[in-house]
DRENPAKE-507117 format. One record per residue (C-alpha): x, y, z. Coordinates in steps of 0.2 Angstrom, whole numbers, plus 5000, padded with zeros to 4 digits. Each point is the difference from the previous one (the first is absolute). Layout:
BEGIN
XYZ...
//
This chain:
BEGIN
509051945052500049894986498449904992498949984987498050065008498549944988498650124998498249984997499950174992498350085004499050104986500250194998502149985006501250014989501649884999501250165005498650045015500349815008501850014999500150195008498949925013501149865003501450114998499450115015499349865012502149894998500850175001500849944986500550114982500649854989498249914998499449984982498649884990500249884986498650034989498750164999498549965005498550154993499050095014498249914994501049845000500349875017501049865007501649945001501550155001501649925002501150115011502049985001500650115016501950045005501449914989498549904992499750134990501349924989498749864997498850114992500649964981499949805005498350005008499350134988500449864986498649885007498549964992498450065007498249955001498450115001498350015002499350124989498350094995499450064982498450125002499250004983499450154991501250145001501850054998501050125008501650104998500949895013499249844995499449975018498250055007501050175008500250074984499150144989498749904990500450004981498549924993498749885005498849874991498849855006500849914990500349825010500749814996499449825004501249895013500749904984500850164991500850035017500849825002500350014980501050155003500949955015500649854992500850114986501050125013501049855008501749984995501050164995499450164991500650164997498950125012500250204998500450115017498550115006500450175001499950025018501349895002501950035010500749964985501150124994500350074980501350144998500450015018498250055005498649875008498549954987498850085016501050154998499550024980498249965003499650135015500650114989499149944984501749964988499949874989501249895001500649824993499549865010501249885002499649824998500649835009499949835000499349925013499549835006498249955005500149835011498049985004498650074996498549945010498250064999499350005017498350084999499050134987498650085007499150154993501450124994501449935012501249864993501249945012501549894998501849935006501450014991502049955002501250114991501550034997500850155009499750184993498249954993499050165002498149925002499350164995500649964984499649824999498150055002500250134989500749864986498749885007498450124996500750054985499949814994498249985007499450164992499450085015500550175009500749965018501450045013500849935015498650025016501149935013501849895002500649905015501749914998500049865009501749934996501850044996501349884997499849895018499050145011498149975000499050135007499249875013501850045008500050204998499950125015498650135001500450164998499550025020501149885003501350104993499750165009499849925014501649934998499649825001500349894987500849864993501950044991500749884989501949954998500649934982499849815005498050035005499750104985501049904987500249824996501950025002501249865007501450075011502049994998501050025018501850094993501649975008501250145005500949994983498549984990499050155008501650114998499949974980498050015000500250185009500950054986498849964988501249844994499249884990500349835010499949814998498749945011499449825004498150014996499049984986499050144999499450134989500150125013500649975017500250135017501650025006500050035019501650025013499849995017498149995000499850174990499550034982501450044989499549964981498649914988501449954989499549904981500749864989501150054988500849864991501149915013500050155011498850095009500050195000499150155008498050024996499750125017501250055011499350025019501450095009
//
């Protein structure tokens, strides 16, 4: 079975456990995810399954929105309310230093990877260096901050949505984001609620995974894709990854014979050639 599964992750899973889950429940090996999701973190867990798995890379690639929570007053190792408490101070802000500060962070900036991260340096994952206390050179990136909306502040609890660009670690941005209000303050709780097209209104529960009822998706659900029927000679150049003239327009087009997926196949001057292969 082939398809893509949208998730709402529930909290206290990890990305790895919903997949193994899913994995188990389609009797299916070749299942992966496009885009980690942390166990305090919900929402949206895109899931490719079968010869999908090829779409990871393209789906991973979309932007993604959140809702996010800042609690006030404390940092941690992790940069999230599960971790080891740093420090602590009673120091707090006004609702204008918040939207002042917001208004700075749109756009792109260069944003430093937490240390309990995937992201590997010398062959070993930045988690690995910090459960074992090593220090180790953070690496930076740039990213892309889309919106930055304010949507409440109450007590010591600021909560916000934001659109960013893919590989945006939140933990981070609050991190940045308290740093330029001058207070102490980590990530208290994270839904995503969106990833390229999928919104979470449209995930499957977690039951309805192991109950083995849910919704799967094909590429012309999930993506806004036009389709392209091939000819016999056509679909015998495609299958061998040829790039080929095609009489479309497109950017990115879906190449199907015989009403089964072959290719996503992308402009490339006059010709189109291969972007995913599906057989």
């Amino acid at each position: 079975m082939s398809g893509i599964i949208v998730v709402d992750k529930p909290i206290g899973y990890t990305s790895r456990d919903i997949v193994n889950i899913a994995s188990k429940v389609l009797k299916e090996k070749k299942v992966g995810h496009t885009g980690t999701l942390d166990p305090l973190a919900t929402g949206v867990l895109v899931l490719c399954v079968g010869k999908y798995t090829k779409l990871v890379d393209l789906l991973t690639s979309e932007d993604k929105e959140y809702i996010a929570e800042i609690k006030l007053g404390i940092t941690t190792d992790t940069l999230d309310i599960t971790g080891n408490i740093l420090d602590s101070s009673s120091a707090t802000t006004t609702k204008q230093d918040i939207l002042k500060v917001f208004s700075r962070f749109i756009g792109e900036y260069i944003m430093e990877v937490p240390k309990y991260s995937a992201i590997k340096v010398n062959g070993k994952k930045l988690y690995e260096y910090a459960r074992r206390g090593e220090e180790v050179t953070l690496p930076i990136k740039k990213v892309h901050i889309y919106e930055l909306e304010l949507l409440s502040f109450y007590k010591d609890i600021i909560t916000f949505h934001c659109k960013v660009e893919k590989g945006t670690y939140i933990r981070s941005l609050i991190r940045d984001i308290t740093k330029e209000l001058h207070v102490l303050g980590v990530m208290n709780n994270l839904t995503r609620i969106k990833q390229g097209d999928f919104k979470i209104e449209e995930a499957n529960s977690l039951e309805d995974i192991k109950n083995n009822n849910f919704k799967i998706l094909h590429i012309k659900d999930a993506l806004d894709i036009k389709e392209y029927k091939l000819n016999d000679l056509e679909y015998k150049k495609v299958s061998n990854g040829n790039k080929i003239e095609l009489p479309v327009m497109e950017s990115n087009i879906l190449l199907t014979y015989k009403q089964k997926e072959v290719a996503i196949y992308q402009k490339d001057d006059q010709l189109y050639k291969p972007k995913v292969m599906l057989i």
